[in-house]
VOMI-702856 format. One record per residue: residue in one letter; residue number from 1; y, x, z of N, C-alpha, C in turn. Coordinates in Angstrom, 3 decimals. Layout:
<nodes>
<vexpa->A | bado->NUM | n_c2->Y | n_c1->X | n_c3->Z | ca_c2->Y | ca_c1->X | ca_c3->Z | c_c2->Y | c_c1->X | c_c3->Z> .
...
</nodes>
This chain:
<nodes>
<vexpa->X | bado->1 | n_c2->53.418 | n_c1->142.448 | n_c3->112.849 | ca_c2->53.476 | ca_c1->141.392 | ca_c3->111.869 | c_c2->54.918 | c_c1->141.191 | c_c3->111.418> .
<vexpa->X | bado->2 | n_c2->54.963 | n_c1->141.117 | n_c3->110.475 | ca_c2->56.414 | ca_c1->140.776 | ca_c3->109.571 | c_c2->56.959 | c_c1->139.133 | c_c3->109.520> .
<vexpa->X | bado->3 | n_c2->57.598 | n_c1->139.149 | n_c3->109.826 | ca_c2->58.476 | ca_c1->137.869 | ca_c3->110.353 | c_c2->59.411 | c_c1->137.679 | c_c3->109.025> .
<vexpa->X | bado->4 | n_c2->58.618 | n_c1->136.852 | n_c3->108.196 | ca_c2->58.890 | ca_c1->136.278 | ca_c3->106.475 | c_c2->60.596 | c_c1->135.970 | c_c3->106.236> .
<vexpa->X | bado->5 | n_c2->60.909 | n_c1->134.778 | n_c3->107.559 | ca_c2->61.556 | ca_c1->133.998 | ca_c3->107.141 | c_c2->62.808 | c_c1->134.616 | c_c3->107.771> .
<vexpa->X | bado->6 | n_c2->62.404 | n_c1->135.446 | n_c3->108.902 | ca_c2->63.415 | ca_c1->136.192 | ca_c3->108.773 | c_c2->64.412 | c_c1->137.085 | c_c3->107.778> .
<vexpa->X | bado->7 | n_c2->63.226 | n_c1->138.054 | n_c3->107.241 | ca_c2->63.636 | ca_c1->138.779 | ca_c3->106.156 | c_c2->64.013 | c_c1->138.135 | c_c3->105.195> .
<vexpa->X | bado->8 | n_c2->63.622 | n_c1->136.813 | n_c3->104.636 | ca_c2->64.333 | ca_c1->136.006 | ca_c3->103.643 | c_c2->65.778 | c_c1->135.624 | c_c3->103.897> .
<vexpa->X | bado->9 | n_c2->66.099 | n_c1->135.508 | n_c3->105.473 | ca_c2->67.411 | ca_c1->135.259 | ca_c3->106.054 | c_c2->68.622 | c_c1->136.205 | c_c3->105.891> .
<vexpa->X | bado->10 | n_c2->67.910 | n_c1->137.955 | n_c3->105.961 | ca_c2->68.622 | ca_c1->138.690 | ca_c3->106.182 | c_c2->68.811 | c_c1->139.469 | c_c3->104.532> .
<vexpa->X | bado->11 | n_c2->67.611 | n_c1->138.912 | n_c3->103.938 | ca_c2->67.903 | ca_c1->139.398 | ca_c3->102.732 | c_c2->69.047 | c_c1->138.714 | c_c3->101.465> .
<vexpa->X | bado->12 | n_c2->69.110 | n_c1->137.178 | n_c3->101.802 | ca_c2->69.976 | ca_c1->136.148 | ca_c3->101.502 | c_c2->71.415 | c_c1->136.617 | c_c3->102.071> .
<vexpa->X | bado->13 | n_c2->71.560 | n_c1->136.763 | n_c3->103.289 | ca_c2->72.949 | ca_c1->137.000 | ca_c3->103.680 | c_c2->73.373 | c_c1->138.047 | c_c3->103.125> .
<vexpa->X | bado->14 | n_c2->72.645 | n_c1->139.149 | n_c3->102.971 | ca_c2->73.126 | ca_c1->140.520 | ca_c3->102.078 | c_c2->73.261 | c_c1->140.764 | c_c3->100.826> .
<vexpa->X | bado->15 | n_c2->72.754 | n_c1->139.473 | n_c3->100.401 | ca_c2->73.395 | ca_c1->139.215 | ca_c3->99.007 | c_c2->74.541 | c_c1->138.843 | c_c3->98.014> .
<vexpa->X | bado->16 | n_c2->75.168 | n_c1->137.446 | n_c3->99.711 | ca_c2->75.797 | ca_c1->136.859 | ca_c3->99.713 | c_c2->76.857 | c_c1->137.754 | c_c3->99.466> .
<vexpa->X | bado->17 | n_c2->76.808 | n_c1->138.477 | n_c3->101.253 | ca_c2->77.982 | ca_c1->139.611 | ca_c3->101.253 | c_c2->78.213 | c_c1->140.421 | c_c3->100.446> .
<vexpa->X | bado->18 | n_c2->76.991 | n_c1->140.671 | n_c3->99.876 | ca_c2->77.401 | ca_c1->142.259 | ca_c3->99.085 | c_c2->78.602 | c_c1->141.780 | c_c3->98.076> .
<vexpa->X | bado->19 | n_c2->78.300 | n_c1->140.378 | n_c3->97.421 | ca_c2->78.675 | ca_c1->139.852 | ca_c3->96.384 | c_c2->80.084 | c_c1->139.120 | c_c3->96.880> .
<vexpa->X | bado->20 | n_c2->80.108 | n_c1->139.181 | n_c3->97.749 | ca_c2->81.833 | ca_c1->138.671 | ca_c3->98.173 | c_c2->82.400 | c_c1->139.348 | c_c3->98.507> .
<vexpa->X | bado->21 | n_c2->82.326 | n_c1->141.170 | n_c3->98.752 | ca_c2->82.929 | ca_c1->141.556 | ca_c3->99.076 | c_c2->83.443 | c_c1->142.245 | c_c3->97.810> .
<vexpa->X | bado->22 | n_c2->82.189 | n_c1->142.740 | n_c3->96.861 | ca_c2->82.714 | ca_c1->142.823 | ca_c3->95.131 | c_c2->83.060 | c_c1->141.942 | c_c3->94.529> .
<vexpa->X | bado->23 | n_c2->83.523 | n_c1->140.400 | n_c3->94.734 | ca_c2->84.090 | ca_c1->139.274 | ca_c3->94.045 | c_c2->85.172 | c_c1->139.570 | c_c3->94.689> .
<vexpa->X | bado->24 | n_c2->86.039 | n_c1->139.361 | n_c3->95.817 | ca_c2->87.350 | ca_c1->139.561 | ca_c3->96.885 | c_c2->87.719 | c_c1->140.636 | c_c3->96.068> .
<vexpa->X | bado->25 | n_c2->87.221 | n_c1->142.133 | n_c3->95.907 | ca_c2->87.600 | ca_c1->143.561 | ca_c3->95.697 | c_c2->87.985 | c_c1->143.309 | c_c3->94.090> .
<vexpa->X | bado->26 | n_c2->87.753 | n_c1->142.698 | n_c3->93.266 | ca_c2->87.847 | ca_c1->142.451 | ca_c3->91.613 | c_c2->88.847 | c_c1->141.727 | c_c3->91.674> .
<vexpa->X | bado->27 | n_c2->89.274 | n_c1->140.513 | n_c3->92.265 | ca_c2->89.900 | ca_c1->139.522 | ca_c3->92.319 | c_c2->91.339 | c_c1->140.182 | c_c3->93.121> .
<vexpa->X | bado->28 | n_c2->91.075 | n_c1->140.971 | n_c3->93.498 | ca_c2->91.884 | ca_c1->141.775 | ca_c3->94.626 | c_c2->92.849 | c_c1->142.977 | c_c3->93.449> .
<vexpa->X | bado->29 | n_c2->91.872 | n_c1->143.311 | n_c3->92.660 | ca_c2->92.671 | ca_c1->144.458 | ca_c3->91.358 | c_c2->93.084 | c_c1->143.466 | c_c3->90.038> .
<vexpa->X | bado->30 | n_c2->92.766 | n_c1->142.233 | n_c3->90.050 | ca_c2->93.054 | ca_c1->141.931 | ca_c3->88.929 | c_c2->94.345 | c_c1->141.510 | c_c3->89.288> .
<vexpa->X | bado->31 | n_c2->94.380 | n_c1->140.492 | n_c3->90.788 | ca_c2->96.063 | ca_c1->139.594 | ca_c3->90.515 | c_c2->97.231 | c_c1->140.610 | c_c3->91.114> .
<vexpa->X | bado->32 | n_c2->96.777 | n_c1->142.179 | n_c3->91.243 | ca_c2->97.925 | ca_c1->143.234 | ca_c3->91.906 | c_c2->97.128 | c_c1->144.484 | c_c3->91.454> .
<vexpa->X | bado->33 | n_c2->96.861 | n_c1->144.330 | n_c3->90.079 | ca_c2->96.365 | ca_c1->145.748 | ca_c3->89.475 | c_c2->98.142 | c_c1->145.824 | c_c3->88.598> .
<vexpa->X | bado->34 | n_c2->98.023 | n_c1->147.271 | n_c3->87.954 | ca_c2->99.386 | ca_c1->147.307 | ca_c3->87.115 | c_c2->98.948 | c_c1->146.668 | c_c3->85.773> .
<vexpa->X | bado->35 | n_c2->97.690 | n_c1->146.178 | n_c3->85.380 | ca_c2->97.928 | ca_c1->146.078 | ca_c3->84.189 | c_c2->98.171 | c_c1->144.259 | c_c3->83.979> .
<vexpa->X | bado->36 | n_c2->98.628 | n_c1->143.827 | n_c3->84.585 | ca_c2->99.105 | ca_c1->142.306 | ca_c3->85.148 | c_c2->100.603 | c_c1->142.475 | c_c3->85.218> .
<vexpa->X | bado->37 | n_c2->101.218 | n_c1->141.013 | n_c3->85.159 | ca_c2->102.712 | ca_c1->140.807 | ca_c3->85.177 | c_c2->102.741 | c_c1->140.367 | c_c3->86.382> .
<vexpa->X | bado->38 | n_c2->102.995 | n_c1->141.505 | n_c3->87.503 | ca_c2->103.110 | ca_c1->140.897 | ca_c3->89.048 | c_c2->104.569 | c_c1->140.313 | c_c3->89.363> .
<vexpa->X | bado->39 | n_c2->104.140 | n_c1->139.064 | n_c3->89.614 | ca_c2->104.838 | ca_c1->137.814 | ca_c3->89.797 | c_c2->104.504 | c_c1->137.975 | c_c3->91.830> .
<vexpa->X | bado->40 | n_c2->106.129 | n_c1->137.346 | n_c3->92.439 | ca_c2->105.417 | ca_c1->137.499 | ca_c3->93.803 | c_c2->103.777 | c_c1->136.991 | c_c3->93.961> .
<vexpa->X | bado->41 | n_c2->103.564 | n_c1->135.486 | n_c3->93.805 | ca_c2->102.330 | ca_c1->134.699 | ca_c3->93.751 | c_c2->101.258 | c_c1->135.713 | c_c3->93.742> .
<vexpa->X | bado->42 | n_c2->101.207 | n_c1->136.132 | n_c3->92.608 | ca_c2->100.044 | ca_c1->136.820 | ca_c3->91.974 | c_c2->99.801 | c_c1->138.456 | c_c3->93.147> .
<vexpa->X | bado->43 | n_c2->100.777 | n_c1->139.192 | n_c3->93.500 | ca_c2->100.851 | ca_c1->140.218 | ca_c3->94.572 | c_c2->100.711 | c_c1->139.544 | c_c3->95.496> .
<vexpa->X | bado->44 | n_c2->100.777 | n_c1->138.442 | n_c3->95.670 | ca_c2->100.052 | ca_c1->138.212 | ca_c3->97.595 | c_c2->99.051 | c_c1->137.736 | c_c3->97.432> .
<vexpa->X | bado->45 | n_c2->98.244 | n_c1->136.843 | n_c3->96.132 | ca_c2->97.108 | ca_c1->136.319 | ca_c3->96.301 | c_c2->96.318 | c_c1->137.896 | c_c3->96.538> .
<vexpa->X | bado->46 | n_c2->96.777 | n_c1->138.879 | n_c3->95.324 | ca_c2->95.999 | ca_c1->140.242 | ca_c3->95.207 | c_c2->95.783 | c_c1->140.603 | c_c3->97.145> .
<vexpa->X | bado->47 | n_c2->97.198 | n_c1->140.883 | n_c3->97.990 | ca_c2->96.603 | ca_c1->141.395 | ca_c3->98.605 | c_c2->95.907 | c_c1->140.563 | c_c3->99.625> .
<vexpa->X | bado->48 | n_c2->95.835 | n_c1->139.215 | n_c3->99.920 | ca_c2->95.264 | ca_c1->138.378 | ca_c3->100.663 | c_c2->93.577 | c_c1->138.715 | c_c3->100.431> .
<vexpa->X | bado->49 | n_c2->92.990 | n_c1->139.045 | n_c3->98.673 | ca_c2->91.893 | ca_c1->139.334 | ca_c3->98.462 | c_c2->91.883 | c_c1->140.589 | c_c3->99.538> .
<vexpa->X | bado->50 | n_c2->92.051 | n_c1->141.511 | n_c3->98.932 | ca_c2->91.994 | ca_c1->142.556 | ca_c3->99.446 | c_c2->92.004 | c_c1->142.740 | c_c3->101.288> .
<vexpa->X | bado->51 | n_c2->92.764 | n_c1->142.115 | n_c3->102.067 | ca_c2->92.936 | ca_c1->141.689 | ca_c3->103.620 | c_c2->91.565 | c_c1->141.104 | c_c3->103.668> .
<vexpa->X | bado->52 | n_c2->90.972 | n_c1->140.190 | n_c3->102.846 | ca_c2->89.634 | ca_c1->139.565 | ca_c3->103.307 | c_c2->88.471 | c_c1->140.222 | c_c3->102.932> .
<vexpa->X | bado->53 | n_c2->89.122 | n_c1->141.136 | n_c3->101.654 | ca_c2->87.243 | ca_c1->141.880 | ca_c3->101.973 | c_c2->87.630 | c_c1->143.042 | c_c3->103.162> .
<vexpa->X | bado->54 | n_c2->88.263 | n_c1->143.435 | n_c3->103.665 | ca_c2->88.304 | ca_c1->144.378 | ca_c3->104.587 | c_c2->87.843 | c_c1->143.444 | c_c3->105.490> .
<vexpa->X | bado->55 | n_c2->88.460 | n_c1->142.037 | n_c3->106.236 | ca_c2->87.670 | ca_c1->141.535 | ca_c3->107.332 | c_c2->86.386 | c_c1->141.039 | c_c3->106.731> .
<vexpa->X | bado->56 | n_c2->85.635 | n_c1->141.177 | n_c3->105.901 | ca_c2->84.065 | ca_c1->140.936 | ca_c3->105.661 | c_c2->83.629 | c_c1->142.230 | c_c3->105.968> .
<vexpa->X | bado->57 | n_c2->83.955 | n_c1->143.432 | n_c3->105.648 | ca_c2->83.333 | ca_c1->144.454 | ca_c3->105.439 | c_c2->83.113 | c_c1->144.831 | c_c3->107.168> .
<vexpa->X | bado->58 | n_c2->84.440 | n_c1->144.550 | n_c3->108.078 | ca_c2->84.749 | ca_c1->144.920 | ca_c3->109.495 | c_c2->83.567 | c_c1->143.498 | c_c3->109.951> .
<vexpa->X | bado->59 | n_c2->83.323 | n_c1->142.955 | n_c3->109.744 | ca_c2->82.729 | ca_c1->141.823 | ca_c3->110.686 | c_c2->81.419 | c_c1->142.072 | c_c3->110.294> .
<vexpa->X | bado->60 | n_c2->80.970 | n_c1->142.899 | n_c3->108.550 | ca_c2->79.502 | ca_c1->143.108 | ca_c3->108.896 | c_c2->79.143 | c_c1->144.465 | c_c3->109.767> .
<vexpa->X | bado->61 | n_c2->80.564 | n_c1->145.376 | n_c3->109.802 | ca_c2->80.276 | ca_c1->146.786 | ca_c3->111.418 | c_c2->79.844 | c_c1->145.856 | c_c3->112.092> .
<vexpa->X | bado->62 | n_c2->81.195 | n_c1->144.760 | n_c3->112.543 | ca_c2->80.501 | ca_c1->144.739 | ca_c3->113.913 | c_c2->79.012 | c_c1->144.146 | c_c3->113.998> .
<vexpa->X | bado->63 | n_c2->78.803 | n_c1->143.242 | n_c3->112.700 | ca_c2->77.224 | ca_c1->142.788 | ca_c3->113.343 | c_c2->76.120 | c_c1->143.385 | c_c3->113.410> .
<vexpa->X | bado->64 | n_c2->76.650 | n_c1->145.134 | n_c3->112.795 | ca_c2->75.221 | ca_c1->145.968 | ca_c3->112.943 | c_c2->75.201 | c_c1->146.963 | c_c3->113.916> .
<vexpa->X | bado->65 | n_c2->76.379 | n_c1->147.102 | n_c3->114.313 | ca_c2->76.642 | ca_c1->147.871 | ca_c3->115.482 | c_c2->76.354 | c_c1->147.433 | c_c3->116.762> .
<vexpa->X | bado->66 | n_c2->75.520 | n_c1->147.519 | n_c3->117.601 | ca_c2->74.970 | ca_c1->147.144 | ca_c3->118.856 | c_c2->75.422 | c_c1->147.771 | c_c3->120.026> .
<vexpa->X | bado->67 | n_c2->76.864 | n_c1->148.175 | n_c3->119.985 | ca_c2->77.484 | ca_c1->148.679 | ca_c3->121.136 | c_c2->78.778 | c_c1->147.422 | c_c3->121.292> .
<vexpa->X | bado->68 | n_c2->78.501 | n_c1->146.822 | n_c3->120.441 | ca_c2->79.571 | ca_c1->145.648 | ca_c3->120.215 | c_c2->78.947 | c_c1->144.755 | c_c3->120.742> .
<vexpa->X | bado->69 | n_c2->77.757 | n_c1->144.485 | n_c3->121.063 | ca_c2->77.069 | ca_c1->143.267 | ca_c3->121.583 | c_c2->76.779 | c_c1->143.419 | c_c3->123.114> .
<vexpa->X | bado->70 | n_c2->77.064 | n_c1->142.390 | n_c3->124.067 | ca_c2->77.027 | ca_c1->142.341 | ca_c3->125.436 | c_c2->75.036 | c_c1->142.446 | c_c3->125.991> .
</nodes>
């Protein structure tokens, strides 16, 4: 038997993520792409995006990887 509300859970969160990690990654080329006037500000917000979709992308390994779990 298929467990609904689960899959509504897991299908919601993968939406979320998928979509924050391509919002972070856009937001990430626009304020430290070359075709921008990089101002310090604007190069650290860029790579701060960029630092956080890498820890989204590393925190959804670890939650599918089951050698990570006790």
């Amino acid at each position: 038997m298929i467990a609904w509300g689960s899959f509504l859970i897991v299908l919601i969160a993968s939406i979320i993520g998928a979509c924050g990690v391509v919002t972070l990654f856009s937001l990430g080329l626009r304020f430290a792409g070359p075709a921008t006037t990089n101002t310090g500000v604007r190069h650290a917000l860029g790579i701060t995006c960029f630092v956080l979709c890498g820890l989204l992308v590393a925190f959804g390994v670890y939650l599918i990887i089951p050698a990570f779990h006790p």
